[in-house]
N, C-alpha and C positions, 0 to 999 in steps of 0.2 A: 493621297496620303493624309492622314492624322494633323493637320497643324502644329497640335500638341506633345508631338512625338519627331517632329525635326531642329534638328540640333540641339536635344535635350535625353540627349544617352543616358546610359549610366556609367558611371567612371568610379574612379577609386576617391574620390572626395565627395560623393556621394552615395555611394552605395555599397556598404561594408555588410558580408554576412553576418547575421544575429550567431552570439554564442552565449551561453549561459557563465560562462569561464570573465569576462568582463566585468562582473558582477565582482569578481574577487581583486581582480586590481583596481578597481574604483573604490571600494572599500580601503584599501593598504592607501591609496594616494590622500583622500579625505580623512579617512578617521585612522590615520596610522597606530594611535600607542590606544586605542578603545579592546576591550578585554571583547576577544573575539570568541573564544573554542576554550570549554572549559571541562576538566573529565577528574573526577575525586579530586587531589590537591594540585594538580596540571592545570596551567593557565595560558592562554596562547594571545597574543593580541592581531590585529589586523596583517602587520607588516613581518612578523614571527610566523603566521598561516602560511601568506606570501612566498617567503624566503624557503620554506620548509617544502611547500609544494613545488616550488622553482629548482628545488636543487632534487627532489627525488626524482621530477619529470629527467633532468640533466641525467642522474643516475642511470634511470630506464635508457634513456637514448644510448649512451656510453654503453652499456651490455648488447646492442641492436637494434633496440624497440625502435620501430617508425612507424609510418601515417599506415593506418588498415592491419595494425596487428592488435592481438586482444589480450590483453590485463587482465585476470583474472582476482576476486578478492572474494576473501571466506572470512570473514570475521566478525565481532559482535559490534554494536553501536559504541566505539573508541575513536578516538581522535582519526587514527588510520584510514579508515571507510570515508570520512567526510574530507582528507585530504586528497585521497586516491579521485573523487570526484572532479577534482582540477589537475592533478600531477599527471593525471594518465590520458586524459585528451589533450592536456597541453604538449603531448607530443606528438600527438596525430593520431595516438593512435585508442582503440575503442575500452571503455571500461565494461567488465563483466562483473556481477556482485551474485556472490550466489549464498541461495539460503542455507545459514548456521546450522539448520537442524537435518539438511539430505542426509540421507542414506547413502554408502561408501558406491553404491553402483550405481546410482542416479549424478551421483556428485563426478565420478570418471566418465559418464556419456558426457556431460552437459565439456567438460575441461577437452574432452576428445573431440567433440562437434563443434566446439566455438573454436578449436586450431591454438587455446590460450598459450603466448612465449612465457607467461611468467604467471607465478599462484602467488600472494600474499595470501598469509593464512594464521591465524589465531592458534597458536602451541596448544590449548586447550580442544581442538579439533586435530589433535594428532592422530589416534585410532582412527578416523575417516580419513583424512587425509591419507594414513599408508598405503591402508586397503585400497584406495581410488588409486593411487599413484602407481602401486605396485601390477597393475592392469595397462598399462597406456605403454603403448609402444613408446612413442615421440613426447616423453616427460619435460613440462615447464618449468623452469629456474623458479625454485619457492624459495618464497621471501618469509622468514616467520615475525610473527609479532610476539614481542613477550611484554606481558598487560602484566606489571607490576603491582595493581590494584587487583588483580583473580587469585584466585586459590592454587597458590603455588603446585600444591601436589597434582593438580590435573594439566600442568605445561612440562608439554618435554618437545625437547629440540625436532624441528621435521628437515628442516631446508640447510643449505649452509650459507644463505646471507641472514641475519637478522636486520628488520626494519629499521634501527634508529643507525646503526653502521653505513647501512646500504647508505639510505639517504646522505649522511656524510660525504660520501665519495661524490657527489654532484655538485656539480659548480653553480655557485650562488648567482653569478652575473650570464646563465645561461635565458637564452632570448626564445618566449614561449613561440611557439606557430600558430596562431589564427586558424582556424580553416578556409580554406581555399573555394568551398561553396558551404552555405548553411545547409546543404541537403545531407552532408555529410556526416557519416556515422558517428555519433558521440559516445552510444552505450549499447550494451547488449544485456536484457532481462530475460530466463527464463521463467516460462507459466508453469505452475506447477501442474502436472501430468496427474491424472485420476484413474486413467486407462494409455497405455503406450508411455512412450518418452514427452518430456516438456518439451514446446515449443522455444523456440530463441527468439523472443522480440527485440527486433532493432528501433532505437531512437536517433532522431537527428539534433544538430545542432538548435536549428530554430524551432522544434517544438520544446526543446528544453527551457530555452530561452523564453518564448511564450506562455507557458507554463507555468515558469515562474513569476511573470507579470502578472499574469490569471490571476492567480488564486491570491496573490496580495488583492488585488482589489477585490478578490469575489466574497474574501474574509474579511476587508477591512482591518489590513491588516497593518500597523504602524511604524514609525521608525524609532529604532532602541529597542525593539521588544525582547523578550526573553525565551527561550523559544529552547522546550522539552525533547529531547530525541525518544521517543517512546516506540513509534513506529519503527521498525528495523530497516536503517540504510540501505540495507540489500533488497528490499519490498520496492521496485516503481522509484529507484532510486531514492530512495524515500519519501514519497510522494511530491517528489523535487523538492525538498527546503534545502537539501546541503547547497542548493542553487538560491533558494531564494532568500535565504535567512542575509545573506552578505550584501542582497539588493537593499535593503534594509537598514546594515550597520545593527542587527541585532545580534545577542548572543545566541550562541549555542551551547548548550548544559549534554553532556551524552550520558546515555543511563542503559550499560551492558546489558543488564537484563531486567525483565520484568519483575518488580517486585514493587507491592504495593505500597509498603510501610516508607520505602526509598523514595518512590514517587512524592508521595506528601512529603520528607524531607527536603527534599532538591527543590521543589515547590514552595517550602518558605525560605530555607538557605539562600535561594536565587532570586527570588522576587518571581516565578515564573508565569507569563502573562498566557502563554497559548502551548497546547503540545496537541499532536492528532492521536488517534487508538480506534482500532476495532471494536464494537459494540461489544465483543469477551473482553477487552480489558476494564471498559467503562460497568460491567458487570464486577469483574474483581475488583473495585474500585469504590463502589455502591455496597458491596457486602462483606466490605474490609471489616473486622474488628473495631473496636473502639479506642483497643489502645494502637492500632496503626494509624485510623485516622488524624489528622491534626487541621484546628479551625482557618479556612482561609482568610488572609487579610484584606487581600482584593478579589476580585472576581477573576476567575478563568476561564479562557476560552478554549474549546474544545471541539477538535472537528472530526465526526467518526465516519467512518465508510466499513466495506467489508461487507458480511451477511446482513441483511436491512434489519435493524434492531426496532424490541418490542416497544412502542410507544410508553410504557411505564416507566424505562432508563432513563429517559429526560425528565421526569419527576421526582427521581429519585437522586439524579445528581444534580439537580437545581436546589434540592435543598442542602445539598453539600456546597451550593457555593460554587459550582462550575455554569455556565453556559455552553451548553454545546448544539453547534450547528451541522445537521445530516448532509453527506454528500455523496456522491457515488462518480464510479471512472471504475478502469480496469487497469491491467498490464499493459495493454495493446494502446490507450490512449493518455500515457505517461501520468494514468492518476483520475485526476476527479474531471469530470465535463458536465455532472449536474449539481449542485447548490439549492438546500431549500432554504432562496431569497425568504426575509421574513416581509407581509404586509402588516404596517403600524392595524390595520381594519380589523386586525384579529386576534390584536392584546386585549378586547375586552370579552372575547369568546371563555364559556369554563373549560376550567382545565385542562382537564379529562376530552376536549374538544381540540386544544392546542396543540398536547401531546400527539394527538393523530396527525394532525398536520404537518407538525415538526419529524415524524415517520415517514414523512413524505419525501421522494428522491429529488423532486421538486421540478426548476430550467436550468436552462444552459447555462455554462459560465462565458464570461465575457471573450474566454478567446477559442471558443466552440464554436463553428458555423452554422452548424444543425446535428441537435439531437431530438428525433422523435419515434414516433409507435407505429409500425405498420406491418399489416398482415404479410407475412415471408413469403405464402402464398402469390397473392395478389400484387405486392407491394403498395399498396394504398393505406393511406391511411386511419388506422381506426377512430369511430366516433367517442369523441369527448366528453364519454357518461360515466366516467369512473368505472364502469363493470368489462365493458367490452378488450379481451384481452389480444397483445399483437407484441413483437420483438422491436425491444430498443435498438435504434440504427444510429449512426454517427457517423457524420464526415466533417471533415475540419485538417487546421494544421498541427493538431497534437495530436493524430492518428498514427499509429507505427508509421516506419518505412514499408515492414511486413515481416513475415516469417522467415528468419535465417537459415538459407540455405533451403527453403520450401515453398517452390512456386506457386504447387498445388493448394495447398493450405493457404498460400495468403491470396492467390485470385478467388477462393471459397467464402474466406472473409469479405473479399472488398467486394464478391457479385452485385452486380445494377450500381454501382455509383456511392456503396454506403457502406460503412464498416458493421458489420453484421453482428452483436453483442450478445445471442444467445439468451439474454434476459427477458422475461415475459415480465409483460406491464401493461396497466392502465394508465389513459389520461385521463383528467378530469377538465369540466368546463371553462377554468381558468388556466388551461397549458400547464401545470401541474404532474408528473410522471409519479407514478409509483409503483417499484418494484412487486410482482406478487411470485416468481419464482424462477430461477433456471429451467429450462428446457427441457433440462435431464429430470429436473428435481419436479415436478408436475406430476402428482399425484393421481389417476385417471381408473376411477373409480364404478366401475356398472353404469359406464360411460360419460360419466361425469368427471368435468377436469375439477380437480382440489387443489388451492393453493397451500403448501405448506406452511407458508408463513403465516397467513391467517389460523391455523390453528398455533402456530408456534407461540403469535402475537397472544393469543386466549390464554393458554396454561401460563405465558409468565407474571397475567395477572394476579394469579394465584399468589399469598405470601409465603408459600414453602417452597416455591420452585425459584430456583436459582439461574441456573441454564437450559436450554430445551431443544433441541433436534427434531423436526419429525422425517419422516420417509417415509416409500412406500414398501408395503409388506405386499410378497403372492397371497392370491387370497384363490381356492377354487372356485367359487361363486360370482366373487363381483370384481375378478382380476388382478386387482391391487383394493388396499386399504391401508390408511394413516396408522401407524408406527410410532409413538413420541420413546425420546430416551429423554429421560432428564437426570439432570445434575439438582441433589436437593439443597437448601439452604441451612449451615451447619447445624445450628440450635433449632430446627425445627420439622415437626412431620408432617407427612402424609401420605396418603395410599392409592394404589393404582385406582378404586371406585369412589375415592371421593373428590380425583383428578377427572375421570368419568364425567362425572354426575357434575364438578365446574365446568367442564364444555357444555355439556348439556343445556345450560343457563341459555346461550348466545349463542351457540352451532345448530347448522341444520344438523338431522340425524343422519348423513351419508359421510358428514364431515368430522365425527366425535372417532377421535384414536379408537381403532379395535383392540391396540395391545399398547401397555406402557410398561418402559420399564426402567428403572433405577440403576446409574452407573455414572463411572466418572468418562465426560464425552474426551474422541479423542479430535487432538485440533493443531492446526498450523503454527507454526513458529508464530507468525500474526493475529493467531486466534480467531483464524476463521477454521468453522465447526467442519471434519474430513464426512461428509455425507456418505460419500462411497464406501466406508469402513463402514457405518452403519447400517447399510444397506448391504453390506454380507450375514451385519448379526442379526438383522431381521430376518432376513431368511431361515434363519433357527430355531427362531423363537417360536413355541406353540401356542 
């Protein structure tokens, strides 16, 4: 036997499962009266969070709720979503956040499949709400919110508890429950679905919890900060901050919805030091007006994931005053597992050389064990020439549990040892990853594979283009060919042959869009670009 392993067990004063929920009472004990959760003229402090999330978990329980039952929550970035993050596994049982913008039939599968006891839900989400409701055999106790700060005319009653009552009925000196293993289900995400129904991703306690450690140090991220809800709660639980922000003792600012002009307010009103957004919002962001933008006082930090954005957004919001740092993760691994770490070696590279790099999906984060490139085929790994393309694989402890209620699909995921991410990429010589397309999205050309992003990257060079898509179009000839759709830039033109003829500059000629065309693109609640839609309208287009 082990020397090192006799009479050195593990016991209960050594070895406490990781929860990301500790994070909120360590907070309430140190920094009790520090202004915690703040939403229009609502102001919440550490030990007001506490007590608020302590009496609605008590609430839940008192109606049934126990350990393995599922919460559901439908509502915008409000105070509600960031507490439902603690009130609902502090009582055993699993949080489900589902995206504000479903459709009424997506919205009754996902509340049907996860088995939810109870719906919180946003009065402004009634119409989906009935429609969903009115389809389900076995209806959950909805709880509504009514968001005193929304546009009254779009809230009408759905449920018969409301949020601020409900929780009242909970007892303040109710004693949360720990979990009993960290392996234990903390949350349930669905992926959104592009073909069939979405997946249910489950998280556990300890990747939530390591996740949230993660990405503080992966960002340098500090204590007191100020800290933007941009990203919607319901996305990847919001890329865990409702977790990690209270590791912290920073604030929280929540901002319902997207809107540009708001942003820069909340951003000098608050002093706001860091918030995350998809490459479409840092676009609406860059091409705001003049009279929405407002001068920063300090610099912002800004970490974007989602569709890998054009190298030209970092140049563009650098001169606004923000810093933003590129990452990448998914649904399946609670968010981001790559960072592109900066080297000091390559602040004196120009610009235009930076900006590519900074493109880059980059290394692991700190509490990744391994993310790399290798051929799905073979499983080996591809050569580190930047050209040679293979699927990003990932294994670690912030990889799902798997697929709710889908064996099939999540042994398909984790096949040989690795979580399987569907993302084609290059490495480069210095371990460097960067995205060149989904799977699906791989443009394959008179046998030639096309990255779409690499053209996507070209056109947004352009100053008239604003947003960009491309796809592939049937072609009879050479099978498929590149498709761009773009979104143009308000006060400015241009035309499908003089977007041409800019590819032309810098594309091979198998790679130059055969068709472009002008439209407003359609896109995610989080402003990732719906390629699937565009690849119906391609197919129409002559």
């Amino acid at each position: 036997m082990n020397k090192y392993n006799q009479n050195l067990d593990k016991n209960p004063s050594n070895y406490v499962p990781l929860t990301p929920l500790s994070f909120l009472e360590r907070a309430k004990d140190i920094y009790p009266n520090y202004e915690a959760l703040v939403y229009e003229t609502k102001s919440f402090t550490w030990t007001e969070v506490f007590n608020r999330c302590i009496k609605f978990a008590s609430a839940l329980e008192k109606i049934g709720i126990v350990e393995g039952d599922t919460v559901s929550v439908m509502t915008f970035n409000t105070p509600e979503i960031f507490e439902a993050h603690y009130s609902v596994p502090m009582t055993g049982a699993v949080l489900n956040t589902i995206n504000s913008r479903l459709d009424a039939k997506t919205v009754a599968y996902i509340l049907e499949h996860s088995e939810a006891k109870v719906l919180i839900i946003d009065r402004q989400l009634h119409a989906i709400a009935e429609k969903a409701l009115s389809t389900l055999k076995d209806k959950p106790i909805v709880i509504d919110v009514q968001d005193d700060f929304a546009d009254q005319s779009l809230l009408k009653k759905i449920g018969d508890r409301e949020y601020e009552e409900f929780l009242n009925t909970g007892d303040e000196n109710y004693i949360w429950k720990k979990p009993k293993d960290e392996w234990q289900a903390i949350s349930l995400s669905y992926t959104s679905g592009t073909t069939g129904n979405p997946k249910g991703v489950v998280y556990h306690h300890r990747g939530s919890y390591l996740m949230s450690t993660g990405s503080a140090v992966a960002w340098n991220m500090p204590n007191r900060l100020n800290f933007l809800t941009v990203v919607p709660m319901f996305h990847c639980n919001g890329w865990g901050y409702p977790w990690t922000i209270p590791m912290l003792n920073g604030k929280t600012v929540c901002l319902r919805a997207i809107d540009v002009k708001k942003i820069f307010e909340l951003i000098e009103k608050h002093d706001i030091t860091h918030f995350g957004g998809a490459p479409i919002v840092l676009n609406m962001i860059t091409g705001a007006s003049q009279n929405d933008i407002k001068e920063l006082k300090n610099k912002v930090y800004v970490l974007t994931a989602g569709a890998p954005p054009p190298s030209i957004i970092f140049k563009k919001m650098k001169a606004l005053g923000f810093e933003v740092m590129h990452v990448y993760g998914l649904t399946e691994t609670y968010g981001h597992v790559l960072q592109c770490a900066w080297n000091d070696e390559w602040n004196g590279f120009e610009e235009d050389k930076i900006n590519e790099i900074k493109a880059r999906q980059g290394v692991r984060f700190p509490n990744t064990e391994g993310v790399v490139v290798l051929d799905p085929e073979t499983m080996k790994p591809v050569p580190k020439d930047g050209e040679t393309i293979g699927e990003i694989m990932i294994k670690g402890n912030v990889v799902m549990k798997g697929y709710f209620k889908d064996k099939e699909a999540t042994e398909k995921a984790m096949k040989d040892g690795w979580f399987h991410s569907g993302d084609l990429a290059v490495i480069y010589p210095d371990g460097y990853i960067k995205v060149k397309d989904r799977s699906k999205d791989i443009i394959i050309s008179g046998g030639e594979n096309i990255s779409s992003i690499e053209i996507e990257n070209t056109l947004s060079k352009h100053p008239a283009v604003s947003i960009v898509a491309v796809v592939a179009k049937p072609d009879e000839k050479w099978g498929e060919v590149p498709c761009a759709f773009i979104e143009k830039v308000a006060d400015k033109e241009t035309n499908e042959k003089e977007l041409i003829d800019f590819c032309r500059e810098t594309l091979a000629g198998f790679k130059i869009p055969k068709k472009i065309d002008f439209c407003e693109l359609p896109k995610t609640s989080t402003g990732k670009i719906q390629k699937f839609e565009l690849r119906k309208r391609a197919k129409e287009l002559n």
